[in-house]
N, C-alpha and C positions, 0 to 999 in steps of 0.2 A: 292523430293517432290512427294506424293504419291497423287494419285486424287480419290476419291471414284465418280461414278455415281451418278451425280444429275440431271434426265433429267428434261426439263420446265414441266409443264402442256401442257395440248392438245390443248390448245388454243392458248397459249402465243410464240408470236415471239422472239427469239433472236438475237440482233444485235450488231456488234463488228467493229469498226472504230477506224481509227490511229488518225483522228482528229475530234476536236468534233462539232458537227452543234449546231444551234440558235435553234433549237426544244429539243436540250439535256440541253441545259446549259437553257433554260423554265423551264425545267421537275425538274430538280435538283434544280433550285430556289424554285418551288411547293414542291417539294415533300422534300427537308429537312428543309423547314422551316426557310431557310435563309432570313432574309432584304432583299424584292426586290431591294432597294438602295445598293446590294453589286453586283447584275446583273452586271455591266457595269466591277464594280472592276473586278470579277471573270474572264470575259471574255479578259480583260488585260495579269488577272496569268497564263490563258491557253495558250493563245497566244504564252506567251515567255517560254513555255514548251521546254527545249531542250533533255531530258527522251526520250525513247520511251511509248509513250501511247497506251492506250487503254482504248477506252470511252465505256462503257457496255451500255445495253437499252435494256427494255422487252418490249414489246410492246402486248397488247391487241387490237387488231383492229388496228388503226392508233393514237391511244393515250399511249405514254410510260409511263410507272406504275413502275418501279423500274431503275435506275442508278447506275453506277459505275465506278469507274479510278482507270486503274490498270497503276502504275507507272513500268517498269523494269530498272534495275540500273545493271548493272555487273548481275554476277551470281542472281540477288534480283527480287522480283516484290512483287510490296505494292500494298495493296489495300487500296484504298479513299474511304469516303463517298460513303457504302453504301445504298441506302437509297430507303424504296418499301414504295409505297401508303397505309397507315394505313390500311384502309379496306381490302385490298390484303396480308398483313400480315399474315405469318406461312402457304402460299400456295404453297412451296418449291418453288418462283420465285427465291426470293435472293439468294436462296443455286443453283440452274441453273447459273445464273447468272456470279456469283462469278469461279464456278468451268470453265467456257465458256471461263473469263478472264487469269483463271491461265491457262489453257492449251493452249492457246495463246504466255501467258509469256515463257510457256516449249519451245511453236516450235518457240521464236527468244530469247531461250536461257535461260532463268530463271532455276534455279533448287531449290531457297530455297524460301521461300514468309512468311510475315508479315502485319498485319493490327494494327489499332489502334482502342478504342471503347470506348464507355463511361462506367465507372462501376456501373452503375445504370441500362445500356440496358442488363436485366436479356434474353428476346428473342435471341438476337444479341447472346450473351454468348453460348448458347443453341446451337444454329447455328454453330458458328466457332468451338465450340468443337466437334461437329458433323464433320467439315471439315477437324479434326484433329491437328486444332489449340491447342496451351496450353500458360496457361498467363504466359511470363519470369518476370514482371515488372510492377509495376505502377508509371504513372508520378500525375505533378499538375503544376497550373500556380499562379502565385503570383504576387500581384500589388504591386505598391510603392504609398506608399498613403503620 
């Protein structure tokens, strides 16, 4: 896994924890848009996380403006729900961010890494190709009606 230099901006904080606090799992309900009624669930899924994590967080002042969880699995590390405060968008946080996570994933072992994205998020695209991603596949979900 090769890493190109994404530093933050000159302002923004980067912080990287093995477990996640009640001020990220906030940020992450705000900022992607989730049902606050899924708050309670999420903090369940994280809980019984047995992965090694890593909970990402930029911080501007004392308010986190962009999220991330990078999962590592064996040789693997995923990245979750990236997800940066609309206004803040395309200000190389997420691309910080992301690259802070994987090098992480390196020093307790990762060497190959995958995300998942929506194919409508044309920015997000932009981004991971920048990070050297390339798409192997698209999925879909299907209801029984």
């Amino acid at each position: 896994m090769q890493l190109a230099e994404e530093p933050a901006p000159a302002n923004i904080r980067l912080s990287l924890e093995a477990t996640f606090s009640e001020a990220w799992l906030d940020a992450y309900v705000r900022l992607s848009g989730v049902n606050p009624a899924f708050h309670s669930i999420a903090r369940q899924l994280l809980q019984r996380a047995t992965a090694h994590t890593i909970f990402g967080a930029a911080y501007d002042g004392d308010q986190i403006i962009a999220v991330t969880l990078g999962v590592r699995d064996g040789e693997w590390i995923g990245l979750y729900d990236v997800v940066t405060q609309l206004e803040r968008r395309g200000q190389g946080i997420g691309g910080a961010l992301i690259t802070q996570v994987l090098r992480q994933g390196q020093v307790s072992g990762a060497t190959r890494g995958y995300l998942q994205v929506l194919g409508t998020n044309a920015p997000a695209f932009r981004l991971y190709t920048r990070l050297g991603y390339q798409m192997l596949y698209t999925y879909w979900y299907r209801l029984q009606r």
